[in-house]
C-alpha positions, 0 to 999 in steps of 0.5 A: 529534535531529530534533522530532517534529511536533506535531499538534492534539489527534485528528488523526493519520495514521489519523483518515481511514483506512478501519476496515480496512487489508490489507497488500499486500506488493510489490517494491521501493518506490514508484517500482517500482509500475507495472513489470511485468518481472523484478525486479519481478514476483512468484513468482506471475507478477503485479505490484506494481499487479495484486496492489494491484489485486486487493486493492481488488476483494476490498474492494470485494466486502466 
């Protein structure tokens, strides 16, 4: 069994985020972020980055 990191008392992966977190379900994985062709593009006609897109406005908008 691998350790676990240790890290300094307070820090932790959530210590900069923002006070709210929207998931933005998209296909495939990282490296299929910017692809705008089939398998990549949702039901909806939008991509991984136009859906990511929009959820950025829509915060921003807040």
């Amino acid at each position: 069994m691998a350790a676990q990191p240790v890290r300094p008392p307070g820090m932790g992966p959530r210590l900069h985020a923002p006070s709210r977190i929207e998931p933005v379900p998209i296909l495939g994985g990282h490296a299929d972020y910017f692809r705008e062709a089939a398998p990549f593009v949702h039901p909806d006609g939008r991509s991984n980055l136009d859906r990511t897109a929009a959820a950025v406005r829509n915060w921003l908008a807040l």
